[in-house]
Residue, then its C-alpha position, 0 to 999 in steps of 0.5 A: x211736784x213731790x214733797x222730799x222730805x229728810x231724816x233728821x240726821x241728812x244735813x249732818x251726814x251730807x257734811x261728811x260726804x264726798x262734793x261728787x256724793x253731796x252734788x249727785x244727790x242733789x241732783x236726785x232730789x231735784x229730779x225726784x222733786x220735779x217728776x217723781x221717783x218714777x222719772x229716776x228710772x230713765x237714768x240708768x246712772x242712779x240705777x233705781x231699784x226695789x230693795x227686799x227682805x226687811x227693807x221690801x217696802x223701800x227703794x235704792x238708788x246710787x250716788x257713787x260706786x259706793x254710796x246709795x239713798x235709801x227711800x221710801x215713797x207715800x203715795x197718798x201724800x205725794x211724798x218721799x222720805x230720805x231714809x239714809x245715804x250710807x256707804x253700800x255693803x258688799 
């Protein structure tokens, strides 16, 4: 089992996102919870990827056409940390 942990900021962000956002990223956590961020990559909806430049050491992985869950993975700790869920900028 892996450890999710939020930033402070997670619950008051999730009030103001849309039920379908709220909902998909709860089903991000419980994946990622049960078998790792790893797991995320066999569905191709969340879309999974490394990010670069000041964010190389994190990954994305979307919630809705706009909306993607910016994490970073501890590996010595078995851990993920929940960044951000933010509005994706085109």
């Amino acid at each position: 089992m892996w450890v999710i942990k939020e930033h402070r900021d997670i619950k008051k962000i999730c009030r103001k996102l849309p039920d379908a956002v709220v909902k998909k990223y709860e089903l991000w956590k419980n994946i990622v919870h049960r078998h790792g961020p790893e797991k995320l990559r066999d569905f191709p909806g969340f879309h999974d990827e490394k990010l670069r430049g000041k964010r190389k050491d994190q990954r994305s992985s979307r919630l809705s056409q706009q909306y993607r869950v910016i994490y970073s993975v501890e590996r010595q700790y078995v851990t993920v940390f929940v960044l951000e869920i933010t509005p994706h900028q085109y």
